[in-house]
Rosetta silent file (secondary structure, phi, psi, omega in degrees, C-alpha in Angstrom):
SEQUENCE: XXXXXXXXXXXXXXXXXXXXXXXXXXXXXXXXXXXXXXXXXXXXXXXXXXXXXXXXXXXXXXXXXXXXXXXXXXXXXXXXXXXXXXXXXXXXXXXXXXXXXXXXXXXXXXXXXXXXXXXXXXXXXXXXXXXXXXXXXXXXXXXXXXXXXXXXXXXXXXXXXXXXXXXXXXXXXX
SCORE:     score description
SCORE:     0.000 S_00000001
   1 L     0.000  127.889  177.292   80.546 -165.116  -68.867 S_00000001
   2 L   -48.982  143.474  143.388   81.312 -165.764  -64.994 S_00000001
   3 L   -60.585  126.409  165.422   79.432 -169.091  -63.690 S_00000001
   4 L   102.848   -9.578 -133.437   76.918 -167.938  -61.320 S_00000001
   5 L   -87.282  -48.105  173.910   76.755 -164.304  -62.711 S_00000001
   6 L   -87.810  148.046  174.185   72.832 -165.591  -64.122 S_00000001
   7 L   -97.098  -16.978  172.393   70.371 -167.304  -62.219 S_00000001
   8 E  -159.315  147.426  167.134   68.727 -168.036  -66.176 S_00000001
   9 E  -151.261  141.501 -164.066   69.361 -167.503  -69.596 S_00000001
  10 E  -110.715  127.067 -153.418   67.512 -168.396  -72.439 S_00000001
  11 L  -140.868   86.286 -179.800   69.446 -169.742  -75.235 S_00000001
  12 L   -82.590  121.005  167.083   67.737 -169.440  -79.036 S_00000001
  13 L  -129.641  128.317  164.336   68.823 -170.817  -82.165 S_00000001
  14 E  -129.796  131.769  153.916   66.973 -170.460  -85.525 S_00000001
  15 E  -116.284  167.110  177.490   66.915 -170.638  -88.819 S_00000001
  16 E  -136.721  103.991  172.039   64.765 -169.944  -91.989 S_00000001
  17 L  -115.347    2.543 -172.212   65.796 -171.452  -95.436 S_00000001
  18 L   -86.208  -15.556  175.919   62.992 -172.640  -96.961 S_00000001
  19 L   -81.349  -29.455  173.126   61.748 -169.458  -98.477 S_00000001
  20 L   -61.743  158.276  171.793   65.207 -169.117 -100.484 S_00000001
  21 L   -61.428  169.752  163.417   66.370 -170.277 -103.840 S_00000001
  22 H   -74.894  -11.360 -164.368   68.823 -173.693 -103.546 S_00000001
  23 H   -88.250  -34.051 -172.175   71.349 -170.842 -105.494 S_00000001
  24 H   -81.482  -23.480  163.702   71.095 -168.638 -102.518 S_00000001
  25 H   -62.634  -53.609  171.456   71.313 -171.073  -99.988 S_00000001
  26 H   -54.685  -60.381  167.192   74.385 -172.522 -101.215 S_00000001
  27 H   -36.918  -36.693 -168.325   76.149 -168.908 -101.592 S_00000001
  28 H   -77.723  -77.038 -154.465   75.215 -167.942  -97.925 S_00000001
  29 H   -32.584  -49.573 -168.043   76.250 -171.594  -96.849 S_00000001
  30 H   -45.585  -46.195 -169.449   79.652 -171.145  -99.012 S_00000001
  31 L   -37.445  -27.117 -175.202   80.371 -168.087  -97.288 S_00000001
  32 L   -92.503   19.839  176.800   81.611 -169.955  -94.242 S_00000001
  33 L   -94.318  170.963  148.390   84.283 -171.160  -96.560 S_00000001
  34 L   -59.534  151.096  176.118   87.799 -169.260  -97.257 S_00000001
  35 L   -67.227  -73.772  166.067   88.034 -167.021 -100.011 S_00000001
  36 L     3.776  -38.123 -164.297   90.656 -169.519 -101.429 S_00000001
  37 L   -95.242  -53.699 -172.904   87.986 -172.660 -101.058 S_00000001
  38 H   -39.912  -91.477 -167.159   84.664 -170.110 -102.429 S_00000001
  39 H   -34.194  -45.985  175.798   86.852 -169.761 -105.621 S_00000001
  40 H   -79.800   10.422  154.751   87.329 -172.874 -106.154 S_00000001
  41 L    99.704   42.529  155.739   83.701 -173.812 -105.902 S_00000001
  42 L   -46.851  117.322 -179.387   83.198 -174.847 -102.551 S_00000001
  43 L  -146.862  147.391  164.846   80.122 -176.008 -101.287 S_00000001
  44 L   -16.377  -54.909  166.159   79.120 -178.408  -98.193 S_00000001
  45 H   -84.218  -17.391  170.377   78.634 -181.531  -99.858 S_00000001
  46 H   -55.380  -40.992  160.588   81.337 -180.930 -101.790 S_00000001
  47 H   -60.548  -49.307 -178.547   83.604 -180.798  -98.486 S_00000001
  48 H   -73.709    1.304 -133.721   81.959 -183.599  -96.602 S_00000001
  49 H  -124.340  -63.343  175.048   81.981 -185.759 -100.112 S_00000001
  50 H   -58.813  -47.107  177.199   85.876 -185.239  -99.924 S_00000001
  51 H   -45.830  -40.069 -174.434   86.174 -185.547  -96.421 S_00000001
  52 H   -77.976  -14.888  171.591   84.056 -188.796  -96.685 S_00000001
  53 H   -78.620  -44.646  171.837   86.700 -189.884  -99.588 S_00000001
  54 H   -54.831  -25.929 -176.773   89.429 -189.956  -97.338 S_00000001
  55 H   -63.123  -62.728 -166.886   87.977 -191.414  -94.497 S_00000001
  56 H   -32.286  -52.290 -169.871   86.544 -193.737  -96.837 S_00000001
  57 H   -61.755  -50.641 -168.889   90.211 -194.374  -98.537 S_00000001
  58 H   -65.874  -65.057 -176.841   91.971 -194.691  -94.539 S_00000001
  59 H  -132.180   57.776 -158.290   89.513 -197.198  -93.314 S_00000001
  60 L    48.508    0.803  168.742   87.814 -199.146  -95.857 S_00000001
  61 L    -3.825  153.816 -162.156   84.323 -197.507  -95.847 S_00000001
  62 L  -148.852  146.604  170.423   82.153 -199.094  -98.431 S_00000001
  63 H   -81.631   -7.195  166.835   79.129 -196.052  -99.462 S_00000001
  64 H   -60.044  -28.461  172.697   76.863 -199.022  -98.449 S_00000001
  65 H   -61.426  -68.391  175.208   78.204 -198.152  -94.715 S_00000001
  66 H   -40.445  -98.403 -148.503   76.913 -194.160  -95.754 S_00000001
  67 H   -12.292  -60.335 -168.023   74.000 -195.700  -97.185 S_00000001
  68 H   -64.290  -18.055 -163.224   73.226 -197.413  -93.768 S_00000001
  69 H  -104.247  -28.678  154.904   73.752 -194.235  -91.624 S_00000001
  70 H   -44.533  -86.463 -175.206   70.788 -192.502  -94.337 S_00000001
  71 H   -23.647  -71.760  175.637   68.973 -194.961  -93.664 S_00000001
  72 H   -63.892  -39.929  160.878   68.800 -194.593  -89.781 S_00000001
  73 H   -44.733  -53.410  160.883   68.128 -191.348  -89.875 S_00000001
  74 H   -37.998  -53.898 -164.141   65.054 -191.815  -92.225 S_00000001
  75 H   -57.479  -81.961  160.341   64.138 -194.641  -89.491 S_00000001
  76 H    29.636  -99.756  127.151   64.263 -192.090  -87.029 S_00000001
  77 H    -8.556  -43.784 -174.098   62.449 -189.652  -88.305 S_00000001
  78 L   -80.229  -10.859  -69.829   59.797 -191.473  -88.663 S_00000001
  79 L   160.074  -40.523 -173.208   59.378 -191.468  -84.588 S_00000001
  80 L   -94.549  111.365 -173.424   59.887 -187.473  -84.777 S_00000001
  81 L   -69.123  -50.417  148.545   56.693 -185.719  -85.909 S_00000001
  82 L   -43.788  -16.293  169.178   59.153 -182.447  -86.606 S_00000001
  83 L   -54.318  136.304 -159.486   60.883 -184.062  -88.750 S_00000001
  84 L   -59.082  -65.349 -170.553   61.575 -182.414  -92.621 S_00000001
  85 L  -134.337  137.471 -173.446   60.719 -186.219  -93.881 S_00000001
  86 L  -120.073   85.903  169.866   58.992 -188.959  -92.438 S_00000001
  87 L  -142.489  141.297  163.226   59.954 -191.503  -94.993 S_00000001
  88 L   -90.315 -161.330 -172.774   61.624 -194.708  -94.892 S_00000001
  89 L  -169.649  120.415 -170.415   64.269 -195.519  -97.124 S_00000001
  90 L  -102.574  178.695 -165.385   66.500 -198.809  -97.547 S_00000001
  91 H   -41.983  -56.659 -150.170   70.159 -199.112  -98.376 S_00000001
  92 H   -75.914  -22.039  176.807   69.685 -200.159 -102.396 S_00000001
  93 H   -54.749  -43.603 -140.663   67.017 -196.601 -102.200 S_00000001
  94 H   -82.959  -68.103  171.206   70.001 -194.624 -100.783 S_00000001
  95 H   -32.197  -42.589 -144.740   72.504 -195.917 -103.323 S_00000001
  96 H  -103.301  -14.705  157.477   70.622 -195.349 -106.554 S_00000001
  97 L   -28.960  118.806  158.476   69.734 -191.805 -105.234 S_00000001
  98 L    -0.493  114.242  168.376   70.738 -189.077 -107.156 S_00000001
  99 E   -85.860  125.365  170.074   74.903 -187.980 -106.496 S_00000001
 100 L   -77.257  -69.855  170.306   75.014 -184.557 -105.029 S_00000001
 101 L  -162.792  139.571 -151.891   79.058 -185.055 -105.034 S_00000001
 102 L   -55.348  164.490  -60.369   80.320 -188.479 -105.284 S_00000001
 103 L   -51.571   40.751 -177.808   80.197 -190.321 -102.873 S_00000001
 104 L   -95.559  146.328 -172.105   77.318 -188.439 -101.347 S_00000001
 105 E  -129.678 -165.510 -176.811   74.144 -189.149 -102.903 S_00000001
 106 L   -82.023  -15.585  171.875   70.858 -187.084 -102.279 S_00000001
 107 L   -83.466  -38.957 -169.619   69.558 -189.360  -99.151 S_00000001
 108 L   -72.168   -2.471  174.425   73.073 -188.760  -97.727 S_00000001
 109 L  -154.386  150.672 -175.787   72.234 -184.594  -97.197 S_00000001
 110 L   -55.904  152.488  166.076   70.439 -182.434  -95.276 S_00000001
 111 L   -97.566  159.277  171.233   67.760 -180.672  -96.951 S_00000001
 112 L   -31.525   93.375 -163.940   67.034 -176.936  -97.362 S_00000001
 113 L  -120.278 -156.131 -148.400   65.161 -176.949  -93.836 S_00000001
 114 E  -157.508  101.020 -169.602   63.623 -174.767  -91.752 S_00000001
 115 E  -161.712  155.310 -173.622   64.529 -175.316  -87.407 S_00000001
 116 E  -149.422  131.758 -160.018   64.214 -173.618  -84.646 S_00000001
 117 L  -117.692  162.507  143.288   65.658 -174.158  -80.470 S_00000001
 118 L  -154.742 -172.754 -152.243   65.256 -173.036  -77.480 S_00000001
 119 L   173.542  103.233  155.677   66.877 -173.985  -74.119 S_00000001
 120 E   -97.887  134.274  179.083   67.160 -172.483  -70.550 S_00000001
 121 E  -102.513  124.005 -155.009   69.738 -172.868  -68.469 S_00000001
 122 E  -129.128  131.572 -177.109   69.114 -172.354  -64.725 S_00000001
 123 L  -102.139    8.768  161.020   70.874 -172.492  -61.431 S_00000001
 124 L  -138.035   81.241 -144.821   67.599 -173.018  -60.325 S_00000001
 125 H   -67.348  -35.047 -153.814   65.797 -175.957  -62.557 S_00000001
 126 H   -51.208  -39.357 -160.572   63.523 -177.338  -60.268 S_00000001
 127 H   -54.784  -31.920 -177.529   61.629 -174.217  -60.075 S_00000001
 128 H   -87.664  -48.699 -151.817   60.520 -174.594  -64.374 S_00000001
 129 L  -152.534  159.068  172.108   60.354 -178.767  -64.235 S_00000001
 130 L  -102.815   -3.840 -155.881   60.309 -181.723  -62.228 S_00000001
 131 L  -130.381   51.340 -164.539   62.314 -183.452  -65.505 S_00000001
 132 L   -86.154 -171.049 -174.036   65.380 -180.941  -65.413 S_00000001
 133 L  -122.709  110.810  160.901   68.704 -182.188  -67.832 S_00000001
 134 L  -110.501  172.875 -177.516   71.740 -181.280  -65.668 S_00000001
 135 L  -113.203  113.864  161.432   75.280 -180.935  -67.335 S_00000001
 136 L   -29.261  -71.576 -155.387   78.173 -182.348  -66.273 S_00000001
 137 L  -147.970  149.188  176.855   80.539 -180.576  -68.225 S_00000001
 138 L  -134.918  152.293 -168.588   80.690 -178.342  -71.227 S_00000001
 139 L  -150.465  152.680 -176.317   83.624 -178.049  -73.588 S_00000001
 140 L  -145.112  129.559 -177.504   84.811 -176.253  -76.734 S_00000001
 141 L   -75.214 -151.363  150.599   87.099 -177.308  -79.728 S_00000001
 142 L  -178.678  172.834  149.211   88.376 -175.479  -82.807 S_00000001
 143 L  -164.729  154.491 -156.531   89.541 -176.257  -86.333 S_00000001
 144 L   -69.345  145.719  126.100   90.664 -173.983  -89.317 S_00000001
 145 L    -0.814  -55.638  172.240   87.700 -173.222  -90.954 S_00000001
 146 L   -86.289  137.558  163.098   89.684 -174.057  -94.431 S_00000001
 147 H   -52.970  -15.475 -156.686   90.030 -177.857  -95.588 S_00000001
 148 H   -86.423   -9.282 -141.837   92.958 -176.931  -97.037 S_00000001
 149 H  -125.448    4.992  177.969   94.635 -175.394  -93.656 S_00000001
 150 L   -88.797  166.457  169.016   93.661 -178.860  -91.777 S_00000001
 151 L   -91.372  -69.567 -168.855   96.184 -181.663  -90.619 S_00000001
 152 L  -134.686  172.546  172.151   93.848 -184.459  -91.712 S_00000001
 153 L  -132.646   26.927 -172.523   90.604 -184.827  -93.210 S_00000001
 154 L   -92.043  -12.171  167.645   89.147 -188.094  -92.178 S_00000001
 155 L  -158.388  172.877 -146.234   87.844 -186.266  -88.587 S_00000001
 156 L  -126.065  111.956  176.838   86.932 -182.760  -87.339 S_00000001
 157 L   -73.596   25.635  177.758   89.166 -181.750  -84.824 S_00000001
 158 L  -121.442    9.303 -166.701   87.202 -179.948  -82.699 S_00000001
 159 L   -91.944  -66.310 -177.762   84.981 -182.729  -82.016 S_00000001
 160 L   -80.589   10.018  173.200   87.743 -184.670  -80.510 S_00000001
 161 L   -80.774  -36.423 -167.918   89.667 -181.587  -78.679 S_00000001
 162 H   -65.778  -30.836 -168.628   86.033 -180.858  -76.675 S_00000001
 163 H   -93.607   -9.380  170.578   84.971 -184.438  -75.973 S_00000001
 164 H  -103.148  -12.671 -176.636   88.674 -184.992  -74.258 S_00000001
 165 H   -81.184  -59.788  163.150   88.489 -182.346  -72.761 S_00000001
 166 H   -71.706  -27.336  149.019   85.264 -183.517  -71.268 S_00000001
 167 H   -35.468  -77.660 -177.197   86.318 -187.289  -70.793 S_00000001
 168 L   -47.100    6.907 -160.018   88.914 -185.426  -68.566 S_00000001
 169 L  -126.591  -36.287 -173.776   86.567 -183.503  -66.390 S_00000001
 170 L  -106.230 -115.530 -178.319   84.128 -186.298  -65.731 S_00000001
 171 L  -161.413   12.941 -173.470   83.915 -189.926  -65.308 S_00000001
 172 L  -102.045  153.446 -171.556   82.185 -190.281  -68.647 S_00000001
 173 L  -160.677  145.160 -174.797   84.250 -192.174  -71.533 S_00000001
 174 L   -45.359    0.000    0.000   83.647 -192.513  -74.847 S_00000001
């Protein structure tokens, strides 16, 4: 799309999971796997649970460090009225939590939720708000899709092609 080509566009993202089984959620999630990873029984925490071993393995991670990042989220939450759960939860809570797949425990993943966005983007804000958000810079990564087809797995390289990209454009640094 050309810059300038809109003077607005309204930019929706939703989803609805909450009506589904947990078996059907995981198959649709899986889907965004490789055939190669689906056969082998991929699923989400199951990716991030490895991902989180390596990291873990690379730079000493302790799951009390996960534990702690659960934790602030819960805290969080509690401050967001939208939020799936407004509970808190401490460290030794986090730990003793159920493992979805080690070292991920059941505080450590998202739940089956329900969410929904909206968002306009305007070349003319003032006209909607007196409070607009403007954007510097926008940027976009990739990475293959399969763990197996990555160069490492301790970070998601599309995080750090877009955010350097954007370092480079602006005066903002990590």
């Amino acid at each position: 799309m050309k810059l300038g080509y809109y003077t607005n566009v309204l930019v929706v993202g939703i989803e609805k999971m909450s009506n589904a089984t947990t078996a059907y959620v995981t198959e649709a999630l899986a889907r965004a796997a490789s055939p190669e990873e689906i056969i082998n029984g991929y699923t989400f925490p199951r990716a991030f649970a490895l991902m989180a071993r390596v990291y873990m393995r690379l730079y000493g991670t302790k799951e009390e460090h996960l534990a702690m990042v659960a934790v602030k989220n819960h805290e969080h939450a509690l401050y967001n009225p939208k939020a799936h759960f407004h509970m808190k939860v401490t460290v030794v809570e986090v730990l003793n939590s159920p493992i979805v797949a080690s070292p991920l425990k059941l505080y450590d993943c998202s739940p089956i939720s329900d969410g929904a966005t909206a968002l306009i983007i305007s070349a003319k804000p003032k006209e909607y708000t007196d409070t607009p958000i403007y954007i510097k810079h926008m940027a976009t990564g990739f990475d293959n899709p399969g763990l197996y087809e990555r160069e490492r797995l301790d970070t998601i390289r599309s995080v750090k092609v877009a955010s350097k990209k954007v370092y480079r454009a602006t005066s903002i640094n990590p």
